[in-house]
C-alpha positions as CSV (number, residue, x, y, z in Angstrom):
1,X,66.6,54.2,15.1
2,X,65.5,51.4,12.9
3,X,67.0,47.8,13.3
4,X,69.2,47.8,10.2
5,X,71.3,50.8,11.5
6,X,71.2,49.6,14.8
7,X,72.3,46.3,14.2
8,X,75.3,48.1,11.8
9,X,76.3,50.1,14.9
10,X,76.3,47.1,16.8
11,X,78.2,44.7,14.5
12,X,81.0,47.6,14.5
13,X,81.8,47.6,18.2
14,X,85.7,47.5,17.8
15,X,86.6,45.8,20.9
16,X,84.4,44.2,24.1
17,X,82.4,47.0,26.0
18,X,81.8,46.0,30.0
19,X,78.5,47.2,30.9
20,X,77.3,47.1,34.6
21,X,73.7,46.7,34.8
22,X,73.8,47.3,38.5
23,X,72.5,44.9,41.6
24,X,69.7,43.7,42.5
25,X,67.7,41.1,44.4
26,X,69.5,38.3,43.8
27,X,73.0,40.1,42.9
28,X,74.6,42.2,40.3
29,X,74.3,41.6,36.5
30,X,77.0,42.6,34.0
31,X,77.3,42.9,29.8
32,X,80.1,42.3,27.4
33,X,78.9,43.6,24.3
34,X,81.0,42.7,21.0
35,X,80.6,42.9,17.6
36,X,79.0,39.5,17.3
37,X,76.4,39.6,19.8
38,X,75.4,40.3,23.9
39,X,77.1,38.0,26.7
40,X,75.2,38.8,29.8
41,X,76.9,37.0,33.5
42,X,74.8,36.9,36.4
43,X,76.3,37.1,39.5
44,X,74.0,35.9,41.7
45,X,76.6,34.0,43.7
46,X,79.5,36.3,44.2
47,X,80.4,39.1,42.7
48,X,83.5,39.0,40.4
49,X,84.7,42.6,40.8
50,X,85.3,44.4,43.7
51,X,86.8,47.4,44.5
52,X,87.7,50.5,45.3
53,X,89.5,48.1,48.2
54,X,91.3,51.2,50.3
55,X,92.5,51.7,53.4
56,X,94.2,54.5,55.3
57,X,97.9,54.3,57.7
58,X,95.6,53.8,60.7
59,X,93.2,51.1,59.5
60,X,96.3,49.1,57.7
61,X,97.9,49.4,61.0
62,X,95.0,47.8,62.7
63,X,94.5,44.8,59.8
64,X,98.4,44.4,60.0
65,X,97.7,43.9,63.8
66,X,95.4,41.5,63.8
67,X,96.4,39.6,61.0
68,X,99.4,38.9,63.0
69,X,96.9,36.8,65.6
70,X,97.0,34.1,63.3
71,X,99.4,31.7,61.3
72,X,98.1,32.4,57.7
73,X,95.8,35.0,56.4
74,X,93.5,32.6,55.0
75,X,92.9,31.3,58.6
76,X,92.2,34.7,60.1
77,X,88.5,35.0,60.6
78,X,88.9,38.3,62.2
79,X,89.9,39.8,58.7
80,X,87.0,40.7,56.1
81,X,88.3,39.3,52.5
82,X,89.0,42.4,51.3
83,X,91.4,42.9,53.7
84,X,93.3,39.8,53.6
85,X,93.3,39.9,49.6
86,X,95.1,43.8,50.5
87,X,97.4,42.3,53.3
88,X,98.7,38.9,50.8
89,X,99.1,41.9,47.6
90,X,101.3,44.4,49.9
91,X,98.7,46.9,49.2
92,X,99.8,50.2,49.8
93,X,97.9,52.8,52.1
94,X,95.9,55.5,50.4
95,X,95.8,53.8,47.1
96,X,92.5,52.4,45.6
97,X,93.1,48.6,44.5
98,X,90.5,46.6,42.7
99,X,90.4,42.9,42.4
100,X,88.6,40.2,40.0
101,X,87.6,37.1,41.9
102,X,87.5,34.5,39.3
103,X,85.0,32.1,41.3
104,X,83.0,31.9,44.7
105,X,85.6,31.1,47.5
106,X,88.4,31.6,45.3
107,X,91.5,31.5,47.4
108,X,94.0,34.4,47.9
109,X,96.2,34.1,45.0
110,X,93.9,33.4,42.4
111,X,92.2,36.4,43.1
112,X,93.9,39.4,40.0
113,X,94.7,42.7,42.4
114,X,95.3,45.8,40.8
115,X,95.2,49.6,41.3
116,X,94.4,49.8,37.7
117,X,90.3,49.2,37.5
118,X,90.9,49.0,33.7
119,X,93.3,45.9,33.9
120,X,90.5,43.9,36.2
121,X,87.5,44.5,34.1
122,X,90.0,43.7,31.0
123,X,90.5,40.5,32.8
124,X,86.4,40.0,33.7
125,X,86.0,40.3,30.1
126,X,88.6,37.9,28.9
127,X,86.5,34.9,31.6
128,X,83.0,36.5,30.0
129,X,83.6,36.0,26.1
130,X,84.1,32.4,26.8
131,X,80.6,32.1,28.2
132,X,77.0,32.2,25.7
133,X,76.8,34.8,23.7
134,X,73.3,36.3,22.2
135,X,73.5,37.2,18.7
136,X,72.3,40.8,17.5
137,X,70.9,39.0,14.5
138,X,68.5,37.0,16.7
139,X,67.6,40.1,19.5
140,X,64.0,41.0,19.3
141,X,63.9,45.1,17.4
142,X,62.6,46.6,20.8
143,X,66.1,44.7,22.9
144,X,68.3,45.4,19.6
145,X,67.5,49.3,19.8
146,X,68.0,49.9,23.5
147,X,71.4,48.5,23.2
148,X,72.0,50.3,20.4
149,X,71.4,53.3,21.7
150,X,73.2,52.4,24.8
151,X,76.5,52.2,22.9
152,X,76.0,55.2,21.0
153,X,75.2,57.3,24.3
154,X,78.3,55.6,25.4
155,X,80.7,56.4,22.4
156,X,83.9,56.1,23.3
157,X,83.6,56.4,27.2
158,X,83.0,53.0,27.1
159,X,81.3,52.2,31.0
């Protein structure tokens, strides 16, 4: 692919992809590609997705339990925060929730919840496009190509 076609194929993204580049060291990177250029978020602090959140009748049983040992779910250090964010959304048993954490110590009800994965990366995407975004124009041939081709693999699959 030269860089002429793969800029067109890039300039024609009809809507923002979400690519997850996967963790490492220091945390987990993601992409929003759009036609105007590559907007890549670090997440070196906290991660901003999470999910699948799931529990079955006999663990929610057990988090209902002990989150009665305490006045307010935010208080209760016995809970891990996925399962206070399930206990304050009535999450149901059996059903996979995920949940976009729109900052580091966010507290309960800022937090989005849903069992629709689509809906919370719609909602990581509408934070990303606010942030800096890399033009295609100015992408070195080599970085311009493998993304690219990274879209075109993708087609309409998107991640």
């Amino acid at each position: 692919m030269q860089r002429s076609a793969a800029l067109d194929l890039l300039k024609s993204i009809p809507k923002p992809l979400l690519v997850d580049g996967g963790y490492w060291q220091f945390g987990r990177v993601l992409y929003v590609l759009t036609d105007e250029g590559l907007i890549t978020v670090d997440c070196r602090v906290y991660d901003p997705m999470l999910g699948p959140i799931e529990f079955s009748m006999q663990q929610y049983a057990e988090i209902k339990e002990i989150a009665k040992e305490s006045e307010s779910l935010e208080e209760n250090e016995d809970l891990d925060p996925d399962e206070k964010l399930f206990l304050f959304n009535d999450g149901k048993p059996g059903v996979a929730y995920w949940a976009f954490q729109p900052h580091d110590d966010a507290a309960l009800d800022d937090y989005v919840f849903s069992s629709d994965k689509t809906e919370i990366e719609q909602v990581f995407i509408e934070q990303a496009l606010t942030g800096k975004v890399e033009l295609w124009e100015a992408m070195d041939e080599k970085k311009l190509i493998e993304w690219a081709e990274m879209v075109e693999a993708l087609g309409d699959s998107g991640v």
